[in-house]
N, C-alpha and C positions, 0 to 999 in steps of 0.2 A: 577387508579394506583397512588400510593402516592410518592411523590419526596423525595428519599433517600437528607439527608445532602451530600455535598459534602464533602470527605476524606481530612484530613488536611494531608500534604507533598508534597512531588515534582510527577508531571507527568514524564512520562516518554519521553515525550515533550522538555522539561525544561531541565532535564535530558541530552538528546542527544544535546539541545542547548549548554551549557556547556562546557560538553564535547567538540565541537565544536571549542568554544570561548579558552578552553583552549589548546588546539593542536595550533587556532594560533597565541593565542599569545607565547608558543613554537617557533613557526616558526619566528614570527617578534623579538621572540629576537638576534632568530642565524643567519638574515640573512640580508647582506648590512648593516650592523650596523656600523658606524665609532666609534673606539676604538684609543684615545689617548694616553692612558698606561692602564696597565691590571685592574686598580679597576676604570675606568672613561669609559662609555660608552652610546651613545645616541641611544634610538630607542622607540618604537610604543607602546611596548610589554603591559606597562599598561588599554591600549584602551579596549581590549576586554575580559581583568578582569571585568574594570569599568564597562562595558556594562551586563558583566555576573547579579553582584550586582544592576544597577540600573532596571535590568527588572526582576528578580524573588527575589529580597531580600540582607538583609545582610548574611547571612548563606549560600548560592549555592554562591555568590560574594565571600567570604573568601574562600571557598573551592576550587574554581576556582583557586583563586592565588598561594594557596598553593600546588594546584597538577602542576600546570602551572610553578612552581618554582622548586617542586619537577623533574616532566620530562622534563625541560629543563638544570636543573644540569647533568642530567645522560649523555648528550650529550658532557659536556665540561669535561675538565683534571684534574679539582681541586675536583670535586666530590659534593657531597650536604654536606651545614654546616648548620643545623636548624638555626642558628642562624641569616640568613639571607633570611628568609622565613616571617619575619614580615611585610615590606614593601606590597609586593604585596598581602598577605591576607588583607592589611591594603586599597589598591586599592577596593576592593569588598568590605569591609566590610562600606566602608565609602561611594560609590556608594549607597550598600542598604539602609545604614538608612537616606540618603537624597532621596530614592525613592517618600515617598510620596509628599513632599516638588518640587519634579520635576514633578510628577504626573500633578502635578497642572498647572504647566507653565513651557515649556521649554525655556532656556535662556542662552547664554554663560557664564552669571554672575552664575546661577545658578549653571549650572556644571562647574565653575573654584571653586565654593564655594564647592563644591562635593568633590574637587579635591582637595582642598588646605589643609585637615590635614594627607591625605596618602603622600604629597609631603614634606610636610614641616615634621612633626612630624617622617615619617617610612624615606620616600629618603634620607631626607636632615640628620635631627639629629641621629635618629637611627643607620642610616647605614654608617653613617661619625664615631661614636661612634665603631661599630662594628669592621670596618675597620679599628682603630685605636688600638682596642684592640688585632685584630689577626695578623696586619702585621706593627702594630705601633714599635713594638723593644723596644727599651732603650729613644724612644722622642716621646710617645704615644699622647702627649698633643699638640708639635707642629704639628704632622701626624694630629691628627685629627682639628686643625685650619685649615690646608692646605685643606684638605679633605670638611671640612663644605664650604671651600672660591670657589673651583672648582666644587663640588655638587652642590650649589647654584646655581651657574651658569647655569650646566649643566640642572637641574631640572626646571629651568626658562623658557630655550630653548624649553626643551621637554612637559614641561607643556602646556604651550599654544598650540604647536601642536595637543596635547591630547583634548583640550578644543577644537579645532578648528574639529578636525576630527570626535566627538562625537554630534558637534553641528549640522555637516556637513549630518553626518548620518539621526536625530533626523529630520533636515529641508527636508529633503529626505521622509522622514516620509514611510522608508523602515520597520523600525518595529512594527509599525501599519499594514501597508500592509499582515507583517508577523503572525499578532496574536498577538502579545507578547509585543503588546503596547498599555494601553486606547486609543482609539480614538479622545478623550475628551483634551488630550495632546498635542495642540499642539503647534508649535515655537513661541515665537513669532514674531508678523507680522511685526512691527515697532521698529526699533533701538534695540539695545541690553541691554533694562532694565530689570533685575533682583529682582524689585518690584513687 
């Protein structure tokens, strides 16, 4: 009997994981979240984007964010504005293309380096930029300094969280256990070097 090539795409595995990962991050964005004022809000929600991205790619990670974004807009009063769908595709997308680089060795340097151009480049500038243009009015420039100084902040907070919970997971070595992780991957043992 000769061994068919394996099929290039997603299983249907992978698929339902996703899926999954996108419902909760859904759920971790709606719920216990402390909200300052309406466009400033601290919660999880990125975790299990990143997670979608760093275990099956950049492609299932971006899609992840973006249906994650899409169904959890349908939930809130303001409705979905694509325009603020880039950060979190930006979560996965940035997840998968540091996959194989974390493959190699897990590390909290690792994945804050995973981490660091969906925060900075989609949370921080982007979305300080966005917000400035849709609820900035007649002082777009000072809204969006305000916005970049309190983003900052806030992306700081939640960042390391992110870094902390993924690494939390990874040392857990839950998704190994699961399939959906080389086994070959693991934390490392000694302090948190990222070489």
């Amino acid at each position: 009997m000769s061994k068919t090539p394996r099929k290039s795409g997603w299983s249907v595995r992978s698929i339902a994981i996703c899926a999954l990962l996108t419902a909760l991050s859904v759920v971790l964005a709606r719920l216990l979240i402390p909200m300052p004022n309406e466009t400033t809000r601290f919660s999880i929600e990125a975790v299990p984007i990143f997670i979608a991205g760093m275990l099956f790619g950049p492609l299932p990670g971006a899609l992840t964010g973006f249906a994650a974004d899409f169904i959890g807009c349908l939930f809130t009063p303001y409705g979905y504005n694509p325009i603020f769908c880039v950060p979190p595709i930006l979560y996965g997308l940035c997840a998968g293309l540091f996959r194989p680089w974390l493959t190699k060795k897990v590390s909290p340097l690792r994945i804050a380096a995973a981490f660091l151009p969906a925060i900075v480049l989609g949370s921080i500038l982007y979305q300080s930029g966005s917000l400035a243009l849709i609820y900035g009015g007649e002082s777009k420039t000072a809204f969006f300094l305000a916005k970049l100084a309190s983003r900052s902040v806030q992306f700081a907070v939640t960042g390391v969280l992110d870094v902390l919970l993924v690494w939390a997971l990874c040392r857990s070595r839950v998704f190994t256990a699961a399939g959906v992780w080389p086994s070959a991957a693991k934390p490392a043992e000694k302090g948190v070097s990222g070489q």
